[in-house]
C-alpha positions in Angstrom: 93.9 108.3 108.4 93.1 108.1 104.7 91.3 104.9 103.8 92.3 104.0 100.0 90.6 100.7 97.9 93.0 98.9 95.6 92.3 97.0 93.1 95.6 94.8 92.3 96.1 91.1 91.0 99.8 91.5 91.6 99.4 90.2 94.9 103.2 91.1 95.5 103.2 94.9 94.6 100.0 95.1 96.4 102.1 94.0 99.9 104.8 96.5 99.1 102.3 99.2 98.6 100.3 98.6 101.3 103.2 98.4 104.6 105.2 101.5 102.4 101.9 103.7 102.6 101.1 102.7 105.9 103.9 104.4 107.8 102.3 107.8 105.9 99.2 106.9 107.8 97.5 105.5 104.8 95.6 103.0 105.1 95.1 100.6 101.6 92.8 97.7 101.5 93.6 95.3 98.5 91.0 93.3 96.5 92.7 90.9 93.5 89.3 91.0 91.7 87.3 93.8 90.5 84.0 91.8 91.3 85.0 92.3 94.9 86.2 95.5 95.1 83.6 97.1 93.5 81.5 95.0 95.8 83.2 97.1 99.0 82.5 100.4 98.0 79.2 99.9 99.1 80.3 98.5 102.2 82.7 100.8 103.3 83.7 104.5 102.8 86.9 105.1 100.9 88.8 108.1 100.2 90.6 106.8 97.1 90.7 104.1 94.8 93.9 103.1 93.0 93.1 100.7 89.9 94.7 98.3 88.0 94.0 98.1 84.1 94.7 94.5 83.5 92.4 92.7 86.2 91.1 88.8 85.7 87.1 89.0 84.7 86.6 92.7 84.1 88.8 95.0 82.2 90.1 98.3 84.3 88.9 100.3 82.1 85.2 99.1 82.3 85.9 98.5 86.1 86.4 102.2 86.0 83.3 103.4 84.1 81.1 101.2 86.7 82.8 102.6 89.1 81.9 106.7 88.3 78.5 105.6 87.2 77.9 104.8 90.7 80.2 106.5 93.0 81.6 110.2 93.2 85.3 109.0 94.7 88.7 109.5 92.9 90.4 107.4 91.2 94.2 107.1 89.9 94.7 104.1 87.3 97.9 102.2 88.1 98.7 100.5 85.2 102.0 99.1 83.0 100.0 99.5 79.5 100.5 102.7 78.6 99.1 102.6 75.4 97.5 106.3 74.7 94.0 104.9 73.7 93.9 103.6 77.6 94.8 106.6 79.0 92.2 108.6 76.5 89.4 106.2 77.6 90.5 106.0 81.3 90.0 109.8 81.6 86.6 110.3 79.4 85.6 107.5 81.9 86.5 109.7 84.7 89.7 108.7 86.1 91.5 111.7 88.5 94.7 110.5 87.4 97.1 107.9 85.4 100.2 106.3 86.9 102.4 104.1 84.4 104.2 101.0 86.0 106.3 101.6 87.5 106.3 104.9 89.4 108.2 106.1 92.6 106.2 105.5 95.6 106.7 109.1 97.1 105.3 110.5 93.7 102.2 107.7 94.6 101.9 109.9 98.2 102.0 113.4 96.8 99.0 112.6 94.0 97.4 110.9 96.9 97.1 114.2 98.7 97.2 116.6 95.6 93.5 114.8 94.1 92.0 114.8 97.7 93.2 118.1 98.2 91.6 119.0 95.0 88.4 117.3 95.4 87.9 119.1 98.7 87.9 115.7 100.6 88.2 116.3 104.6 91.0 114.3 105.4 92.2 114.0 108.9 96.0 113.3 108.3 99.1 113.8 110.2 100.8 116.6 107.6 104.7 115.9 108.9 104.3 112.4 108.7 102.9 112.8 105.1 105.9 115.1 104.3 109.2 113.0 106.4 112.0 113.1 104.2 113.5 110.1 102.4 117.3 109.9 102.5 117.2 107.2 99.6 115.1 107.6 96.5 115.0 106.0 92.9 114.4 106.6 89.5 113.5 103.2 87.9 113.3 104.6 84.4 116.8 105.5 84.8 118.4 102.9 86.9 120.0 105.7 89.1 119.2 105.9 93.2 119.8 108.8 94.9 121.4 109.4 98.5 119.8 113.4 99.6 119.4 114.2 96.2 122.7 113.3 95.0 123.3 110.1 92.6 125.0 107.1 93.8 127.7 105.6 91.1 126.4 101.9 91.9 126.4 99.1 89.4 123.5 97.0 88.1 123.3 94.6 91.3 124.1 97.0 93.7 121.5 98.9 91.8 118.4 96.4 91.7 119.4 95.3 95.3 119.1 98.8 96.8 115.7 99.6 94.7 114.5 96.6 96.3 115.4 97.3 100.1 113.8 100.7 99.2 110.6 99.8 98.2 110.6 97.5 101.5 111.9 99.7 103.3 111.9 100.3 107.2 110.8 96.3 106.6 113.4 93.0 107.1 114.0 91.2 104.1 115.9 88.1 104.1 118.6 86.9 101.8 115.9 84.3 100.7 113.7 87.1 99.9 116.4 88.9 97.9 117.4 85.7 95.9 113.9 85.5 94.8 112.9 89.0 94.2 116.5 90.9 93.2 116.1 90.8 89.3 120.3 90.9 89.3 120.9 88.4 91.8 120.8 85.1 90.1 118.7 82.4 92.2 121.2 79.7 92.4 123.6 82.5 94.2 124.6 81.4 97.7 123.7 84.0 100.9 127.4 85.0 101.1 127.2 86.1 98.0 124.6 88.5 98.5 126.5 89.5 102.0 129.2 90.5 99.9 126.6 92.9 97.5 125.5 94.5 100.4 129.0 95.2 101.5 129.3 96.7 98.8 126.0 99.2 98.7 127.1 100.0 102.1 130.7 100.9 101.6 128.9 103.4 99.1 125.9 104.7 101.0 127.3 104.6 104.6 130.1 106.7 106.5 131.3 103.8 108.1 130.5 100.9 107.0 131.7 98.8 110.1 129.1 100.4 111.5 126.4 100.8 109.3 123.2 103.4 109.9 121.3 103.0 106.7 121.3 99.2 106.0 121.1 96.9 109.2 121.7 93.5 109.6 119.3 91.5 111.1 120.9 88.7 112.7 119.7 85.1 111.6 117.3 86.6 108.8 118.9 89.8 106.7 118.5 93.2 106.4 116.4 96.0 107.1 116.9 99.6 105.4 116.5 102.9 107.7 115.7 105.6 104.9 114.8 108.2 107.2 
């Protein structure tokens, strides 16, 4: 199990990251405040630490000097500013690695592995689990989701809504879920409405989509995506 800190204030992405990583038998523990998370490190021994730039109290960047001042663990900054004066000061403070917001969560796992790896950190992890193969991926940057490597010709909803059941994925999300979270889907959109969206991912993603394999229907709550 690799034990990873966080350090997050976005208290949703923080959920999303911590059940995807989980099923690669990683193991995150959140803190919202860089007080407190700086705080745990002398509680608890962590692999990893994946930091936020823009934290309430304590700038990432200064979180992340402390941080190498007084502990020898890696660090990758997770951060939306990607100004190049950040990233310059990040590194000379000792950051491992820079992730701009936002990045594909199976490019998050290989880092994960390639800086421990590196730093010759004795990890006791279960390798095929690390390496299962995602049917579904995405390119944010892009708007483009792939099915095995090939790209899907899906509009902006269908888009957004498949991103989303792919970040969550292996996880139920209801349609109230969707309505709030689905950038495309406008709030006052009725649940049929979105039934009729994910008709139409699934007549593009599934064989049969009568009998759908990759997005499930979770009776009396939503839907659940199988990407493996």
């Amino acid at each position: 199990m690799i034990n990873i800190l966080m350090i997050e204030d976005d208290t949703e992405l923080a959920k999303i990251l911590t059940a995807y990583l989980k099923q690669y038998n990683i193991h995150v523990t959140n803190y919202e405040t860089p007080e407190l998370g700086i705080s745990a490190l002398s509680l608890k021994k962590y692999d990893l630490i994946i930091l936020d730039l823009s934290l309430p109290n304590i700038d990432g960047i200064e979180v992340c000097r402390i941080i190498r001042k007084r502990y020898d663990i890696p660090i990758i900054i997770s951060s939306a500013r990607s100004y190049l004066g950040d990233k310059i000061a990040c590194f000379s403070y000792g950051a491992d690695d820079f992730m701009p917001k936002p990045y594909d969560t199976q490019e998050l796992i290989l880092r994960i592995k390639s800086i421990l790896k590196r730093c010759n950190h004795q990890i006791i992890e279960n390798e095929s689990s690390l390496n299962k193969k995602q049917i579904f991926s995405f390119d944010d940057a892009k708007m483009e989701v792939y099915k095995d490597g090939a790209l899907l010709d899906l509009t902006n909803a269908e888009y957004y809504i498949l991103q989303y059941l792919i970040l969550k994925n292996g996880f139920v999300v209801s349609r109230q879920e969707l309505l709030t979270n689905v950038e495309s889907i406008k709030y006052e959109s009725t649940y049929k409405s979105i039934d009729v969206l994910i008709g139409r991912v699934r007549n593009k993603i599934e064989e049969n989509s009568k009998k759908p394999k990759y997005i499930l229907s979770i009776r009396g709550v939503g839907y659940k995506l199988v990407n493996q």
